[in-house]
C-alpha positions in Angstrom: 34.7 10.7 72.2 38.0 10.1 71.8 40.4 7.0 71.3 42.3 5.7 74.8 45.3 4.0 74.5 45.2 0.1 75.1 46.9 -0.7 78.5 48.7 -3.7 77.0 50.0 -3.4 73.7 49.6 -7.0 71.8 50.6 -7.0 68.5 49.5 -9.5 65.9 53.0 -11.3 65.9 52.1 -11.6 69.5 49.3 -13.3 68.3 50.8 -15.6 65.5 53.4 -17.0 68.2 50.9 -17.9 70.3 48.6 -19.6 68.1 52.1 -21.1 66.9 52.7 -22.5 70.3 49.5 -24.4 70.2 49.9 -25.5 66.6 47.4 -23.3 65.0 44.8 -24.5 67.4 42.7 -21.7 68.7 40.5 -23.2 71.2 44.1 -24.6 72.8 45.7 -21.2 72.7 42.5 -19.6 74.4 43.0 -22.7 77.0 46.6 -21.8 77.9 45.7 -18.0 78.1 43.0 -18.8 81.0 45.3 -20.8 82.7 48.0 -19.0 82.4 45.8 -16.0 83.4 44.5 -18.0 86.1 48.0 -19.1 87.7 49.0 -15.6 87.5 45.7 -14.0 89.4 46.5 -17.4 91.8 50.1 -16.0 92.4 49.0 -12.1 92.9 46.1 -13.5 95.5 48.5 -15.4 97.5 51.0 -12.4 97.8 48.3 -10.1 99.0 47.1 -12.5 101.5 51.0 -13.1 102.7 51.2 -9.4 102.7 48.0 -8.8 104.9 49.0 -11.6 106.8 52.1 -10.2 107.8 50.5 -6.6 108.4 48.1 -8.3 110.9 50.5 -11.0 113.1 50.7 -9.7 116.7 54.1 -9.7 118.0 55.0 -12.3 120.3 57.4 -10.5 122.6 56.4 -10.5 125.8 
């Protein structure tokens, strides 16, 4: 079988500056990945509700 490309590209400096952000700490930088991850899947959730919301109003002209 062959390779497949990753679909993000994270690089190890990517990796240093976070685990710089948290001080070294890994267990903190895993933390503020989830949440971060977390806020964002929150965020993309909401915007597909709003957007089916929208789809499905009935018009109020009478």
């Amino acid at each position: 079988m062959g390779q497949t490309e990753p679909i993000f590209d994270v690089s190890p400096g990517d990796i240093d500056r976070a685990l710089a952000a948290c001080d070294g700490d890994a267990r903190a930088t895993i933390r503020a990945l989830l949440i971060a991850n977390a806020m964002l899947e929150r965020a993309l959730t909401g915007e597909r509700v709003a957007a089916l919301q929208s789809r499905r109003r009935p018009s109020r002209r009478q």
